[in-house]
Backbone as ProteinMPNN parsed JSONL, in Angstrom:
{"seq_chain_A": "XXXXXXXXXXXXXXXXXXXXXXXXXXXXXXXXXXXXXXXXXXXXXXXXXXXXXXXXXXXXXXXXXXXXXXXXXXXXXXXXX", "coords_chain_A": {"N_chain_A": [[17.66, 16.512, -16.174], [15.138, 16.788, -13.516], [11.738, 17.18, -13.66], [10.489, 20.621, -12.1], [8.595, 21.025, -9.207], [5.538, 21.046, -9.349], [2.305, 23.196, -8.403], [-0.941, 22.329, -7.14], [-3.475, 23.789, -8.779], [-6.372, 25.889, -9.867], [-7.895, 24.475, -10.095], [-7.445, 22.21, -9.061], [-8.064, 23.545, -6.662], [-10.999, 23.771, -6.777], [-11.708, 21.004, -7.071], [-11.198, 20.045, -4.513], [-12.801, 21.983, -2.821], [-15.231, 21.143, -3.609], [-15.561, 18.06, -3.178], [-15.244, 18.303, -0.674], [-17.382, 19.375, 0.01], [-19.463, 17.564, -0.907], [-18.7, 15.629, 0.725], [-19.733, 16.394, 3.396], [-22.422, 16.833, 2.723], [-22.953, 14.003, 1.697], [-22.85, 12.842, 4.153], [-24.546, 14.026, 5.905], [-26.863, 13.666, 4.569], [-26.498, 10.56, 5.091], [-26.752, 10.415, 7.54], [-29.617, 11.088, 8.406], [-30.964, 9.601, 6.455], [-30.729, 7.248, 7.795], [-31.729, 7.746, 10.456], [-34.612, 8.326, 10.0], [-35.385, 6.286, 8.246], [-35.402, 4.785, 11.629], [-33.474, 3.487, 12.41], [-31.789, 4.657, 14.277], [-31.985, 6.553, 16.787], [-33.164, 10.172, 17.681], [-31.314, 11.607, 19.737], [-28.863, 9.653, 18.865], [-28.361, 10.68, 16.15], [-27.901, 12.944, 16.447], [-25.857, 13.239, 18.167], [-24.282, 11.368, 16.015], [-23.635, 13.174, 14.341], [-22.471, 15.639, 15.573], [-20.138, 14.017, 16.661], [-19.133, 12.533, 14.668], [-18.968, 13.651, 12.146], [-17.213, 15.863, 12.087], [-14.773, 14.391, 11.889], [-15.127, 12.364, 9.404], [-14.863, 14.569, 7.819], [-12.112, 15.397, 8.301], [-10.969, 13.384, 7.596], [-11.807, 12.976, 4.639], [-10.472, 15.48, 3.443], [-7.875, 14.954, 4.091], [-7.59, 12.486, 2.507], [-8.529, 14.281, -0.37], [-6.067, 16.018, -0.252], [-4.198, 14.307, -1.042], [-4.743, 13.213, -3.0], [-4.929, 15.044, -4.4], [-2.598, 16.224, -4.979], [-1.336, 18.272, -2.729], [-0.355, 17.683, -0.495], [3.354, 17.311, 0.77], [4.825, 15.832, 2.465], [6.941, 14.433, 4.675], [5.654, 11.814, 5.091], [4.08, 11.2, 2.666], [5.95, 11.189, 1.042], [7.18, 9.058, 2.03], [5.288, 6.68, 2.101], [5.123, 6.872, -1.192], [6.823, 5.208, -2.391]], "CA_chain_A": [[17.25, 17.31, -15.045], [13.546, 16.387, -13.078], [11.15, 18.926, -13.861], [10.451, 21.477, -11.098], [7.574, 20.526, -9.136], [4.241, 21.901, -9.495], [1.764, 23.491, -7.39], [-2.115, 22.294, -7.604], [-3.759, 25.028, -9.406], [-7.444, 26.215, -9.4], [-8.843, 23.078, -10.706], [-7.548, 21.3, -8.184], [-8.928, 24.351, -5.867], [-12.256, 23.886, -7.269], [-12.226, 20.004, -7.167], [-11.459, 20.377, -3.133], [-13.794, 22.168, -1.879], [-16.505, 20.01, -4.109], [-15.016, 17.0, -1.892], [-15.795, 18.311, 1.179], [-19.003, 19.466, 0.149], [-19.979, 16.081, -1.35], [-18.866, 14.627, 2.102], [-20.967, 16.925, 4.18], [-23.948, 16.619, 1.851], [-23.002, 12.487, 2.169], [-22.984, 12.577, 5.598], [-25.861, 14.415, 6.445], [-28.157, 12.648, 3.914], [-26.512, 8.873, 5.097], [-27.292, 10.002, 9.09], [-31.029, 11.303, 7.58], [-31.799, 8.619, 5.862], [-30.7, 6.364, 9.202], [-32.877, 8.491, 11.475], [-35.648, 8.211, 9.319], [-35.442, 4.786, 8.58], [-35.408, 4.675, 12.534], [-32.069, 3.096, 13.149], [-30.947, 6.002, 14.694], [-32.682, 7.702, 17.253], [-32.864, 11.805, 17.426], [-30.086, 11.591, 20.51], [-28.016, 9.389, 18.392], [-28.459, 11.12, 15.167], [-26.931, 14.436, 16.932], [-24.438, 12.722, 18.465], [-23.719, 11.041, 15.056], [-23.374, 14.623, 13.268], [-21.501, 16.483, 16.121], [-19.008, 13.566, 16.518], [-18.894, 11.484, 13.311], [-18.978, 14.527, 11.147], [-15.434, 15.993, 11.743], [-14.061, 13.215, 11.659], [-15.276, 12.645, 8.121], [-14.391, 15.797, 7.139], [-10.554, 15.48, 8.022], [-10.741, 12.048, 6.487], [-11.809, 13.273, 3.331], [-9.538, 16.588, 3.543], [-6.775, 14.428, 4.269], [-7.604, 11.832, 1.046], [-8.598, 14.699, -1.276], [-5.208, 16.66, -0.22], [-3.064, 13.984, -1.088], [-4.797, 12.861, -4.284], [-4.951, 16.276, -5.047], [-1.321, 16.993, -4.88], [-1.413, 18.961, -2.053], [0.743, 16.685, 0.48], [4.195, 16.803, 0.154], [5.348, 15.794, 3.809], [7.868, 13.385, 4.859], [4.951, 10.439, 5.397], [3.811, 10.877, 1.7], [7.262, 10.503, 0.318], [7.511, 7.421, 2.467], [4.488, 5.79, 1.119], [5.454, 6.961, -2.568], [8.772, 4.75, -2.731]], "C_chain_A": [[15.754, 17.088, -14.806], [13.194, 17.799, -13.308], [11.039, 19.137, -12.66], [8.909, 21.124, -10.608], [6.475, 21.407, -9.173], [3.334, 22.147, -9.007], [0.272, 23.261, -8.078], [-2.663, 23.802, -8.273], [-5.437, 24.943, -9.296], [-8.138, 24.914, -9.172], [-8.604, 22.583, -9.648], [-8.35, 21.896, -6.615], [-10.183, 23.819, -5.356], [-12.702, 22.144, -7.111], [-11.885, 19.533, -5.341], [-12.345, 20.576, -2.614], [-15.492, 21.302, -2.703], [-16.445, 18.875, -3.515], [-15.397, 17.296, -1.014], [-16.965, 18.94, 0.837], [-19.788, 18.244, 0.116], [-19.792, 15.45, 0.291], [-19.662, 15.385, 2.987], [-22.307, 16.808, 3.731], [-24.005, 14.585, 2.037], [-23.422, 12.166, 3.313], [-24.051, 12.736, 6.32], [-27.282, 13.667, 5.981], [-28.033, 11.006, 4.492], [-27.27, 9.256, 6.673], [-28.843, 10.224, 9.26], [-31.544, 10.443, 7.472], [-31.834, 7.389, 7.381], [-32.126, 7.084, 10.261], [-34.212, 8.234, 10.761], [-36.208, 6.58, 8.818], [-35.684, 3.674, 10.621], [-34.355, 3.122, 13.274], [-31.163, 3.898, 13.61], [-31.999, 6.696, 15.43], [-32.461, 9.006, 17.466], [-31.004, 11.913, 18.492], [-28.854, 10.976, 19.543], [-27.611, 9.837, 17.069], [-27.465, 12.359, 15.402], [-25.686, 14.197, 17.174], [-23.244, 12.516, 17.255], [-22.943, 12.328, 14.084], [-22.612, 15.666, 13.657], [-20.175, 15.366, 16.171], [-18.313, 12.936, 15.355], [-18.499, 12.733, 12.443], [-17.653, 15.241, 11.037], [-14.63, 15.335, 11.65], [-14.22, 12.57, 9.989], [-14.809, 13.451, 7.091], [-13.067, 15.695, 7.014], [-10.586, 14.379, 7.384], [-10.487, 12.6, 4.783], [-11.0, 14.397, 2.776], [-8.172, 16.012, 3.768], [-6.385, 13.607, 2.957], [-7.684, 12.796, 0.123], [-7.337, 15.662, -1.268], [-4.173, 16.07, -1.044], [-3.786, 13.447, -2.415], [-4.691, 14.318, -5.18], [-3.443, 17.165, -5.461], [-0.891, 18.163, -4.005], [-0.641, 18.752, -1.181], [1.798, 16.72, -0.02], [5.182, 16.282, 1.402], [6.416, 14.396, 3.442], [6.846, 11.979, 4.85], [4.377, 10.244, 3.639], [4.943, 10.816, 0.577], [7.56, 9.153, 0.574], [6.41, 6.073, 1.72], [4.602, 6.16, -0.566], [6.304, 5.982, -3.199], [7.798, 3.036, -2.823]], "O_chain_A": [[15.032, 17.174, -15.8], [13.748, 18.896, -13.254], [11.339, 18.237, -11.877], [8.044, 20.95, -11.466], [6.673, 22.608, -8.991], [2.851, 21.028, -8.827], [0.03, 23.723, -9.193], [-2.014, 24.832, -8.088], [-5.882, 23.981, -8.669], [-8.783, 24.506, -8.206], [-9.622, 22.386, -8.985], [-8.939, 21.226, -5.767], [-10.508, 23.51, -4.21], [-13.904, 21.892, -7.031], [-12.494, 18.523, -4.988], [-12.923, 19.736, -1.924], [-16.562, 21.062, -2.143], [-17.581, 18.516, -3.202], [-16.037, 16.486, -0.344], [-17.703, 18.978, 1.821], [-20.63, 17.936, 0.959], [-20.706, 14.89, 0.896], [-20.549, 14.65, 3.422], [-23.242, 16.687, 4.523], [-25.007, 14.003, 2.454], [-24.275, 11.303, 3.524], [-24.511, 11.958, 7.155], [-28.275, 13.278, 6.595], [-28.999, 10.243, 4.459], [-28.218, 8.565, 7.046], [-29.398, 9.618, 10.176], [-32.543, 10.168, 8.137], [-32.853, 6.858, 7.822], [-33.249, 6.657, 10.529], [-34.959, 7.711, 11.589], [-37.26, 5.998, 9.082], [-35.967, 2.491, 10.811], [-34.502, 2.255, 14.135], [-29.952, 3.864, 13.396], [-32.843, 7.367, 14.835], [-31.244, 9.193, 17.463], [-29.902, 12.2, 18.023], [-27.871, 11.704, 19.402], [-26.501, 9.445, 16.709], [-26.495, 12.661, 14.707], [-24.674, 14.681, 16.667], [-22.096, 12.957, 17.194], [-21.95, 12.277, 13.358], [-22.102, 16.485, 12.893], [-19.125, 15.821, 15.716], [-17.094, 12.876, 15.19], [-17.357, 12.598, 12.004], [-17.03, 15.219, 9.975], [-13.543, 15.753, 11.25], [-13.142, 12.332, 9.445], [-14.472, 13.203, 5.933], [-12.58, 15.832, 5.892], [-10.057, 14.496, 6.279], [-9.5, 12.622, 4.047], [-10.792, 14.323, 1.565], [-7.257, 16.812, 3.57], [-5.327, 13.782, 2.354], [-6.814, 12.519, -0.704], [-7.316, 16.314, -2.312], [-3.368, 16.754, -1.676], [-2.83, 13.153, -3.131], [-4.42, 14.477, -6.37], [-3.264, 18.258, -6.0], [-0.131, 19.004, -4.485], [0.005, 19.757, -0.884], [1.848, 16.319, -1.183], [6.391, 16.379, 1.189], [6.582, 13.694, 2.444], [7.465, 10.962, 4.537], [4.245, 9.067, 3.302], [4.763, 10.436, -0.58], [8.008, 8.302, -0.194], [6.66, 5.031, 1.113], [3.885, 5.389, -1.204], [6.477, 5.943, -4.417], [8.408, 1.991, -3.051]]}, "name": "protein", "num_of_chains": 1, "seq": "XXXXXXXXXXXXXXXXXXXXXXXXXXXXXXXXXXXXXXXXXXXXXXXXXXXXXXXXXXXXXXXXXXXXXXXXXXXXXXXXX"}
C-alpha cells in the first residue's frame, strides 16, 4: 500500500516565504546595481521594478511551490511521469 501523501509543513512554510524574499531583495539590488552602474536610466529602472518585478515574483512562487511540494495539479503529474 503507497504511503498517504503528505502536506509541506512549517519548514517548508518558512523556506517559502525566504524565496520570495530573497527574490525581491535579488531583484531590487540586480535593478540598483544596473541604475547605478548607469545602464538603466531612472524611467527604465521604474518601469523595470513595476513590470519585471511581478513577474519574478510568480516565477519564483511558482518554482519554490513546486519544489516545495506544494503543486499537486494535473500539469505536475504530467511532468513527473
Amino acid at each position: 500500500m503507497p504511503d498517504p501523501p503528505r502536506s509541506p509543513g512549517p519548514a517548508a512554510d518558512r523556506a517559502f516565504a525566504l524565496g520570495l524574499r530573497g527574490t525581491v531583495v535579488g531583484v531590487l539590488l540586480g535593478i540598483g546595481l544596473l541604475y547605478l552602474a548607469g545602464v538603466l536610466t531612472a524611467r527604465d529602472a521604474v518601469l523595470a521594478v513595476v513590470l519585471g518585478g511581478p513577474v519574478a515574483i510568480i516565477l519564483a512562487s511558482c518554482v519554490l511551490g513546486v519544489w516545495l511540494g506544494y503543486s499537486k495539479d494535473a500539469l505536475d503529474v504530467a511532468l513527473s511521469r
